[in-house]
C-alpha positions as CSV (number, residue, x, y, z in Angstrom):
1,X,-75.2,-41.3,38.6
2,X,-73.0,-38.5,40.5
3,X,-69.9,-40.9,38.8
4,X,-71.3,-41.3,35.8
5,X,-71.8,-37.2,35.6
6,X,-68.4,-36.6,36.6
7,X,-66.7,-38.9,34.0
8,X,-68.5,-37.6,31.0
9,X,-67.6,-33.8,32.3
10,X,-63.7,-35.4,32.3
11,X,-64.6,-37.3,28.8
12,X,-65.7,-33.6,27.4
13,X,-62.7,-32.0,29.0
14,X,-60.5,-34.6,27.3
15,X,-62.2,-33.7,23.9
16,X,-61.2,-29.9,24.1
17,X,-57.8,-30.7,25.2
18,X,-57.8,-33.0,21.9
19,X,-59.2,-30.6,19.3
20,X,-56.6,-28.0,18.1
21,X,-59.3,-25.7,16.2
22,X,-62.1,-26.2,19.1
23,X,-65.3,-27.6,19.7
24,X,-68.5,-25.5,19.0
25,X,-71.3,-26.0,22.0
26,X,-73.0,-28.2,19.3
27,X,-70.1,-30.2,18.9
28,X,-69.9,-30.2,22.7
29,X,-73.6,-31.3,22.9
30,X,-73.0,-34.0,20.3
31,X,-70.1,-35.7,22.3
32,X,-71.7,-35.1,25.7
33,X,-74.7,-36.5,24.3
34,X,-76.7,-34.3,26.1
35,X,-79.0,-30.7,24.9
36,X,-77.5,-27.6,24.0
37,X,-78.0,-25.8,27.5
38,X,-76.8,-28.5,29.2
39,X,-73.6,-28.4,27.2
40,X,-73.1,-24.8,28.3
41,X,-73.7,-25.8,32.0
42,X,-70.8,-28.6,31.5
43,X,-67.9,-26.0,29.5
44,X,-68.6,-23.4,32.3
45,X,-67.5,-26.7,35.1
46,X,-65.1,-27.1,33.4
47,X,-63.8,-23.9,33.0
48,X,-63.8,-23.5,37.0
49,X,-61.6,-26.6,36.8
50,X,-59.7,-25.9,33.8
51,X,-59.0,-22.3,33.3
52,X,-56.7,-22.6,30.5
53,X,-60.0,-22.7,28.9
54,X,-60.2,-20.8,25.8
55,X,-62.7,-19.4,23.1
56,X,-61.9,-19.1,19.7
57,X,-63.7,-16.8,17.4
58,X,-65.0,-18.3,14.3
59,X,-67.7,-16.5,13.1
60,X,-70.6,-17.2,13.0
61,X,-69.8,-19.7,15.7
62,X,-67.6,-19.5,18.8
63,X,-65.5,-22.7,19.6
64,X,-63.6,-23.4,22.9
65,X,-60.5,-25.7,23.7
66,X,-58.3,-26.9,26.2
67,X,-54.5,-25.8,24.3
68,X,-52.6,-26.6,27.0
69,X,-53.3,-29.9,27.7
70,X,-54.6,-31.3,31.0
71,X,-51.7,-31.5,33.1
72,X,-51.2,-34.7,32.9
73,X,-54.7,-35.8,34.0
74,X,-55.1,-38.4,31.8
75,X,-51.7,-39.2,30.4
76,X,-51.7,-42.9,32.0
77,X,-52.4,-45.5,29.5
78,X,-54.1,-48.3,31.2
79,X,-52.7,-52.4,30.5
80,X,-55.5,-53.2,28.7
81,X,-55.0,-49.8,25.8
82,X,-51.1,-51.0,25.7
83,X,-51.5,-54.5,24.8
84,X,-54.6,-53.0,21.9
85,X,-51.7,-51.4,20.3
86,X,-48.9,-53.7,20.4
87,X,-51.2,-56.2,19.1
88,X,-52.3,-53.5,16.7
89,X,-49.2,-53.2,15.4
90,X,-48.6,-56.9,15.5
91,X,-51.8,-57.6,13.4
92,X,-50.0,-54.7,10.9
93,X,-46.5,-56.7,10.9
94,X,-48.4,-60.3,10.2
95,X,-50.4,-58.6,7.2
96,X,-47.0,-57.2,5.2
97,X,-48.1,-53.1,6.7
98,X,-44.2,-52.7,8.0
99,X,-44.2,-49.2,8.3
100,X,-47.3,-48.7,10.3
101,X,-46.4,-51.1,12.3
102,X,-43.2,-49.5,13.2
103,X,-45.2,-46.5,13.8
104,X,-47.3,-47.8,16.3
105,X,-45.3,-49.9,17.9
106,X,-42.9,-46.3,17.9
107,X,-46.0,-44.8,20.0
108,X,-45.8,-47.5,22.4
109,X,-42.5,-47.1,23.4
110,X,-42.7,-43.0,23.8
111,X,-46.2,-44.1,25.8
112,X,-44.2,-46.0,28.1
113,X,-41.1,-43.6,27.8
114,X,-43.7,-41.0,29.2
115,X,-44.4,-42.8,32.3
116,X,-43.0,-42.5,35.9
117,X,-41.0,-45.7,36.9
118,X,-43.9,-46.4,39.9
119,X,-46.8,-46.3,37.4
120,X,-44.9,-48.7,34.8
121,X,-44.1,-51.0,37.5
122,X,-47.6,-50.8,38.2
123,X,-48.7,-51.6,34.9
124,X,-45.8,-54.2,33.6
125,X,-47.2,-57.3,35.4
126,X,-51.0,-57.3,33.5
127,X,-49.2,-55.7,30.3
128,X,-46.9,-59.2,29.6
129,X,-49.8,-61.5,31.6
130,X,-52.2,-59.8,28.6
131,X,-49.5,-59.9,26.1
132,X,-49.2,-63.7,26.7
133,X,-53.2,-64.3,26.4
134,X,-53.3,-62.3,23.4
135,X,-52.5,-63.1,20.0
136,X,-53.0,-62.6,16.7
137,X,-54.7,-65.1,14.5
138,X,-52.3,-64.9,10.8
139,X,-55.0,-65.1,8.0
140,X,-53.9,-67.2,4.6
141,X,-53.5,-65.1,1.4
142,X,-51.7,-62.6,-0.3
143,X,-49.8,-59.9,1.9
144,X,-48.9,-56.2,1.7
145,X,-45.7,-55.2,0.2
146,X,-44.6,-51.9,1.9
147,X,-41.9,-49.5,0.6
148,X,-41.2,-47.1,3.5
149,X,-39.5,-44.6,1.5
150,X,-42.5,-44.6,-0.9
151,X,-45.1,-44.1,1.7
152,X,-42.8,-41.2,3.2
153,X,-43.1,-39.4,-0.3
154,X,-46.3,-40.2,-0.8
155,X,-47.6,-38.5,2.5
156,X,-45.1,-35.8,2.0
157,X,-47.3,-35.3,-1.5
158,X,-50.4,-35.2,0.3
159,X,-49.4,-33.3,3.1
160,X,-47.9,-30.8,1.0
161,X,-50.7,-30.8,-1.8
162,X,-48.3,-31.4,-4.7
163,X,-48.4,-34.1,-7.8
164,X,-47.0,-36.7,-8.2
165,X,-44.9,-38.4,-11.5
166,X,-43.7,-42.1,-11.6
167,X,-43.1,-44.9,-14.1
168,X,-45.8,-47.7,-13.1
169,X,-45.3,-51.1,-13.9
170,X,-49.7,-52.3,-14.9
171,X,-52.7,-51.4,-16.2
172,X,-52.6,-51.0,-20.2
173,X,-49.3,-49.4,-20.7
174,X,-46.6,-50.9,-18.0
175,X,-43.5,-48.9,-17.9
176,X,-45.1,-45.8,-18.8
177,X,-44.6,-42.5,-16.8
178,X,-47.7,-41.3,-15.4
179,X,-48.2,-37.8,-13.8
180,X,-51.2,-37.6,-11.4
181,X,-52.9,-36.0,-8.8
182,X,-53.2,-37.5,-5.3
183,X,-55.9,-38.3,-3.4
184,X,-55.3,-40.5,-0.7
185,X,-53.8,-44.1,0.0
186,X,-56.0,-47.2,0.7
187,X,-54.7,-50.1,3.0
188,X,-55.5,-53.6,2.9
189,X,-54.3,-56.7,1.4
190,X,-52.9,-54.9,-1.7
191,X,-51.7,-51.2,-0.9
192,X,-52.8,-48.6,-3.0
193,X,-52.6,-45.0,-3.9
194,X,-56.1,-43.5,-4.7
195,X,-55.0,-40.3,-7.8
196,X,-56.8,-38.9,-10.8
197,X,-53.9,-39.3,-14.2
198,X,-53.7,-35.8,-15.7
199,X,-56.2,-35.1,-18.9
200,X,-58.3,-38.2,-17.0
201,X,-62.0,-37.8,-14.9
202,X,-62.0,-38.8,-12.0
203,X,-59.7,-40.7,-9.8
204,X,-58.2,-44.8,-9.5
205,X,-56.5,-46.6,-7.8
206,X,-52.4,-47.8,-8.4
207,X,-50.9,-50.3,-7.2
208,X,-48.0,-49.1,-4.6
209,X,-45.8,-52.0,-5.0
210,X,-45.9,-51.1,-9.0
211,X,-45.1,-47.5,-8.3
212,X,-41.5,-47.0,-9.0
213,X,-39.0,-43.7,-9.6
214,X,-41.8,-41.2,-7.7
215,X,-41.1,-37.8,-7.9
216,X,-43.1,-35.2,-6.3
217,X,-43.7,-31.7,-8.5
218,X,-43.8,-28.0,-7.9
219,X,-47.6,-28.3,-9.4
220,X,-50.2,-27.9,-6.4
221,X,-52.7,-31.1,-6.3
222,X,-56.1,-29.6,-7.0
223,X,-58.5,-32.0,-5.9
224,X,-62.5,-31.4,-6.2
225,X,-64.6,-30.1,-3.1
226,X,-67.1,-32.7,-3.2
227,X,-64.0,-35.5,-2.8
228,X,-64.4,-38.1,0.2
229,X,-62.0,-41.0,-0.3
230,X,-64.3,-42.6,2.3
231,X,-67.0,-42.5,0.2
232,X,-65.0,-43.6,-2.6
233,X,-63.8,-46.6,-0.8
234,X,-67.2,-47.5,0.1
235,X,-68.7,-47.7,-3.1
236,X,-66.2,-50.1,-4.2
237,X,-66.1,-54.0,-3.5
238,X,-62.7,-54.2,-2.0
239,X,-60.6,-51.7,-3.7
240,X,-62.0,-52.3,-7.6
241,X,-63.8,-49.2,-9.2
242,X,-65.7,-49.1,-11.9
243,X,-69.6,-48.4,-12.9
244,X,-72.0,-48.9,-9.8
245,X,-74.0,-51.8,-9.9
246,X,-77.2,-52.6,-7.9
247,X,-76.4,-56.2,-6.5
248,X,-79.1,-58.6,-5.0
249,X,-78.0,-61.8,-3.2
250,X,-80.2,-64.7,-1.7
251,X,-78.0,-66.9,0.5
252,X,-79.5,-69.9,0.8
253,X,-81.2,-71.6,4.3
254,X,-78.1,-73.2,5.2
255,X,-75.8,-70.5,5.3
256,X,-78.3,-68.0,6.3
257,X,-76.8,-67.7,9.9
258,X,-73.4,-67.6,8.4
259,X,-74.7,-64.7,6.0
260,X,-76.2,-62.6,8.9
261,X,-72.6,-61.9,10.6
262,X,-70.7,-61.6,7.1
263,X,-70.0,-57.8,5.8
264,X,-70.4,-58.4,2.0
265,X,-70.3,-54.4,1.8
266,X,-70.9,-51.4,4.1
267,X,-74.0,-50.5,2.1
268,X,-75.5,-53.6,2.2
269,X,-79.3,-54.6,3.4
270,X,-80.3,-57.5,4.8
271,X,-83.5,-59.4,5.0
272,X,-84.7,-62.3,6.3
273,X,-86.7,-64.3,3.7
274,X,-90.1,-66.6,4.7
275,X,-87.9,-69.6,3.4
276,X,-85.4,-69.0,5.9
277,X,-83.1,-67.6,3.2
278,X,-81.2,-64.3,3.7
279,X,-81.6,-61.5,0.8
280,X,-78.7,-59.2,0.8
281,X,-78.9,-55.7,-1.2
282,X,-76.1,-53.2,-2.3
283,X,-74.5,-50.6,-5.0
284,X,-71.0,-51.7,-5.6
285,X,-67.7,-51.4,-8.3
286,X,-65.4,-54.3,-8.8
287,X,-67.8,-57.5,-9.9
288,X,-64.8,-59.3,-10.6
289,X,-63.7,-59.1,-7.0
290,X,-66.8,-59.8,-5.7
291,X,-66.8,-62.9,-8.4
292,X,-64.0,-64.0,-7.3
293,X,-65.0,-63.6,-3.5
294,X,-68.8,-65.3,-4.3
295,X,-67.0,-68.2,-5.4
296,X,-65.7,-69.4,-1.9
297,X,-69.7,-69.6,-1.0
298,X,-70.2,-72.4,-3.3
299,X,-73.9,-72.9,-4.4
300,X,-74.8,-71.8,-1.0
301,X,-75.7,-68.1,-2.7
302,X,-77.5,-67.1,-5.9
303,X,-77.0,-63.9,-7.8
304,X,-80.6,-61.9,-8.2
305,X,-79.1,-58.7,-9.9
306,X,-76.7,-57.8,-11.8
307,X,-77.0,-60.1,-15.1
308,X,-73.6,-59.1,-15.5
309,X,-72.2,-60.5,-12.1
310,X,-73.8,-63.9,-13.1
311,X,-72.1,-63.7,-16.5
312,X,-68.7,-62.9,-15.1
313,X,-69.0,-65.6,-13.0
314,X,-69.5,-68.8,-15.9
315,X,-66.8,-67.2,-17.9
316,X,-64.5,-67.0,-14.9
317,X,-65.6,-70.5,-14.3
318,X,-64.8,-71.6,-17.8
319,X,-61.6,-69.8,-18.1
320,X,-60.9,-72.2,-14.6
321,X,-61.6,-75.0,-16.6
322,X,-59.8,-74.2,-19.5
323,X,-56.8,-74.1,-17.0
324,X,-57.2,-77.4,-16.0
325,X,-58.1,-79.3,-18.6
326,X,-54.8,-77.6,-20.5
327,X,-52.9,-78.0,-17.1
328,X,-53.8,-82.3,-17.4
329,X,-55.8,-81.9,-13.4
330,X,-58.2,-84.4,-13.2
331,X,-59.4,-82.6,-9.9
């Protein structure tokens, strides 16, 4: 217990050091995971042991941090945290994400740069041992297509708060210019930038490898208060947005095990039905994604609610068969 007390005191102490604007004692309580006045008890212990510790007025709260660091105290990655971000950045490379992968396999050299000669000696021997009994698994489909430069001026936008203008090669006018506001980007197995067109509500998402000829403006991006491109990912199956739609799923019995470890969306609920059939529950965009992805469960899964999914899915399902009988496959 003494140990255990000790490292969470060190864990806190990390936490100031790692905030730049400070940690209110309720913040420090919440990390800690312990009450208010036992919070107070562990930022003056740590004061006695760090007293570079400083508070920050910020009415009507008071927040204290660590802003010079920790000496070094916890500098020293372990094998185990250097291998997680090589094959981070490995996983990154396999999925088309270039320049993130660069970046963190950048970090992982300056990490190692950082280190004295003894304690990467030290650490060498389980890093490559790891590296050898680690490895990423490549997944089939479609991959990222990264622009660097793109991504550079696109961050610069957001980091700078400024619109954006480029000529953008889909939706219903290709080769048009657009001017938007952005939001944010969105990663995954299509890259996109999240932006609201000018004169338009609300924000969509763009296709980064049909961005071309960006230029950022002199206007400031204004976007709304209530924004959370978290929340606006999540309401989305995949990256599709559209209307929300209430979906209800019954997987059958014999992929009910299979359904209870599958993430159809972060919203979702699941129940376990008296017939040994799973019912899964969500509010969701994008039903032709999530057509498209329902598809791969075969007749294992029945669509409850929306009507609309259900439709979607027979005309995708004829427009499939029109292929094929037009395309002479017997299959």
């Amino acid at each position: 217990m003494r140990f255990e007390k000790t490292r969470a005191l060190l864990d806190l102490a990390r936490a100031l050091a790692g905030s730049a604007e400070g940690l209110t004692l309720d913040e420090m309580a919440q990390i800690a995971r312990v009450g208010r006045r036992t919070a107070e008890r562990m930022r003056d212990a740590i004061e006695q042991i760090f007293p570079q510790l400083e508070a920050v007025d910020d009415p009507p709260y008071k927040r204290f941090r660590i802003s010079n660091g920790l000496d070094r105290l916890f500098q020293a990655p372990t094998a185990e945290e250097l291998v997680a971000l090589n094959t981070t950045a490995l996983a990154y490379q396999a999925a088309g994400n270039v320049d993130r992968a660069n970046a963190l396999l950048s970090l992982e050299g300056k990490l190692k740069a950082s280190l004295r000669s003894s304690a990467l000696r030290r650490l060498e021997p389980d890093v490559e041992a790891l590296l050898q009994a680690e490895m990423v698994a490549i997944q089939p489909g479609p991959r990222a297509i990264e622009d660097g430069s793109l991504l550079l001026q696109l961050r610069h936008a957001l980091k700078a708060s400024r619109e954006v203008r480029f000529v953008y090669n889909g939706g219903s006018r290709p080769g048009e210019q657009r001017h938007v506001v952005p939001y944010g980007l969105l990663f995954g197995r299509t890259n996109y930038l999240v932006a609201a067109e000018r004169l338009q509500v609300g924000p969509k998402t763009w296709r980064l490898d049909r961005i071309q000829e960006l230029e950022i403006q002199d206007t400031p991006a204004v976007l709304p208060l209530d924004f959370s491109l978290a929340e606006f990912a999540r309401r989305s199956f995949g990256t599709f947005h559209g209307a929300l739609e209430h979906v209800v799923l019954r997987i059958k019995p014999d992929r009910a095990q299979d359904a209870l470890r599958w993430i159809f969306h972060p919203s979702q609920q699941v129940t376990m039905q008296s017939d040994g059939s799973i019912l899964v529950t969500f509010q969701a965009s994008g039903m032709l994604e999530l057509s498209w992805h329902l598809f791969s469960w075969s007749d294992q899964i029945e669509i409850i609610a929306p009507e609309s999914l259900r439709a979607l899915m027979v005309d995708e399902l004829r427009r499939a068969l029109a292929v094929h009988v037009a395309t002479g496959d017997q299959n």
